[in-house]
N, C-alpha and C positions, 0 to 999 in steps of 0.2 A: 689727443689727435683722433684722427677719425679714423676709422680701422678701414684695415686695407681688404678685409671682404665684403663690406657694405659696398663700398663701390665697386667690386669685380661682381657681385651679385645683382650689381644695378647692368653689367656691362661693362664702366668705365673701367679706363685704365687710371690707377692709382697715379695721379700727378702730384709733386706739391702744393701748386698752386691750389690745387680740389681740396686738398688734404687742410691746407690752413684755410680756406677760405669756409669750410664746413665747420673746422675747427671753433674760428670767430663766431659764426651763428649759433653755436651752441651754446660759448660760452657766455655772447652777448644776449641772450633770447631774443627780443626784438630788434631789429635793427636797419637801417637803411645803408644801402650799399655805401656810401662815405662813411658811415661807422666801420663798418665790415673793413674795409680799406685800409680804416685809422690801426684797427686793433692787428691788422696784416703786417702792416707797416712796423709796428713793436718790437717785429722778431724778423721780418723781411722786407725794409722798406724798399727793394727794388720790384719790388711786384706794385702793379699802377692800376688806377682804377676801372682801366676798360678790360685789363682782366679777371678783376672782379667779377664786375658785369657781368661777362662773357661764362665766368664760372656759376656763378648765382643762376645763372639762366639753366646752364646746363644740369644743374645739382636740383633745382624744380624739375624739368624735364622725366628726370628719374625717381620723382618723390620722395628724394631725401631732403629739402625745402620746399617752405610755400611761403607765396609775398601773401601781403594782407595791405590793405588799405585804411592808417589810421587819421588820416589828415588830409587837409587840402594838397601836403605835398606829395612825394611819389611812394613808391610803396617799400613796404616793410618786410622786413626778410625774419622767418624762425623755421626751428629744425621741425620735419617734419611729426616726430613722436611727441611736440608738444601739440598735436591738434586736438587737444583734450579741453579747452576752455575756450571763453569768448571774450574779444576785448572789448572791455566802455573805456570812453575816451572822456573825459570830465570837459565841456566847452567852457570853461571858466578857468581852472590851471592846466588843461592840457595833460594832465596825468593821464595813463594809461594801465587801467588796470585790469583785473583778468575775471571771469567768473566760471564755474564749472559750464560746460556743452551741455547736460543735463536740465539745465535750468530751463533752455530754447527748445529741449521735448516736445510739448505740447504742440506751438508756435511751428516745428516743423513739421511733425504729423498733418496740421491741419491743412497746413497749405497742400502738402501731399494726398488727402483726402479730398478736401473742395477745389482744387487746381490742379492734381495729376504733377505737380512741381516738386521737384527733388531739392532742396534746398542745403546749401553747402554753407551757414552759419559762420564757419572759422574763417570766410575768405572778406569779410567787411566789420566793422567797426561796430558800435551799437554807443552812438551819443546822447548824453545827458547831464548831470550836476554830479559830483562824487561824495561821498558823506562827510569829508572836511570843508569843502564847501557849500553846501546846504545847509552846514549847522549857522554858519555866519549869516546868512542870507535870511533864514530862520527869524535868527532873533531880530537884526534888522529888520525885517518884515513887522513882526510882531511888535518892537519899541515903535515905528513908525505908524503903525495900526493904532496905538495906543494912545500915542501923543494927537493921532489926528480927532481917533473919538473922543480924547477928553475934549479937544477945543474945540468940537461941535456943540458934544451935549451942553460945556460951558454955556455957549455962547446961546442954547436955546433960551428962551423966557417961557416962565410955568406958567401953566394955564391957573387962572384965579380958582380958588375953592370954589365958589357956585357954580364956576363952566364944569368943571370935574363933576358938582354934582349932578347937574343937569343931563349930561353926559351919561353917567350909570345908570340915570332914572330912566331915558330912551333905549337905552342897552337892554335892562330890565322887564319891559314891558314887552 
């Protein structure tokens, strides 16, 4: 559960609803307020989802969560001490997974230095292909590469031995 001086230290007053609803986040890492809800529900199903909400809101508020935006749908809820990594979102299974904030170094300096831009990395998504899916895509690429040059070059006709030689002789001189 979530301790009752993180929230008297944020301000809040120690609620249950705060208490389980931080609780949920933690235990879920990522999650959108219906999960949050679902996993509330476990142990309190009379708490409902607009105070959820309502708590989710207030518990960013005080930086002990931040949403993050992993999808077209609405945003994603985690504790705020995990702002240590970055999420890729795989556009082909929809996995979400995480990579250290270290990596985006660079990439935030820069913009910092040539645009004066503070960049906040943990608060969006970074989409692409995930290594179990690239591996499949891979090979299909590659059998399909394969089979289409064989039945080109099949299909070319060689040039006669005299055009070949006539050919090097021009090359040659």
């Amino acid at each position: 559960m979530a301790g009752k001086h993180e929230l008297h230290e944020k301000g809040l007053r120690l609620t249950p609803q705060r208490e389980l609803v931080l609780s949920a986040v933690r235990a879920l890492g990522h999650a959108t307020p219906e999960e949050v809800a679902e996993k509330v529900h476990q142990t309190h199903p009379g708490i409902n989802l607009s105070t959820v909400y309502r708590n989710l809101e207030t518990l960013e508020n005080v930086g002990l969560v931040q949403h993050t935006h992993l999808g077209h749908g609405g945003a994603t809820y985690h504790a705020a001490e995990e702002l240590t990594h970055l999420h890729l979102v795989c556009g082909t299974c929809g996995s979400v997974g995480d990579a250290p904030i270290d990596v985006a170094a660079n990439f935030v300096q820069n913009l910092a230095d040539d645009y004066g831009f503070k960049t906040d990395v943990t608060h969006f998504a970074i989409y692409g292909t995930c290594a179990a899916c690239v591996k499949p895509v891979s090979k299909q690429l590659h059998s399909f590469t394969h089979r289409f040059l064989s039945k080109k070059l099949r299909s070319l006709q060689p040039l006669p031995a005299k055009a070949v030689d006539q050919e090097h002789e021009r090359s040659s001189s």
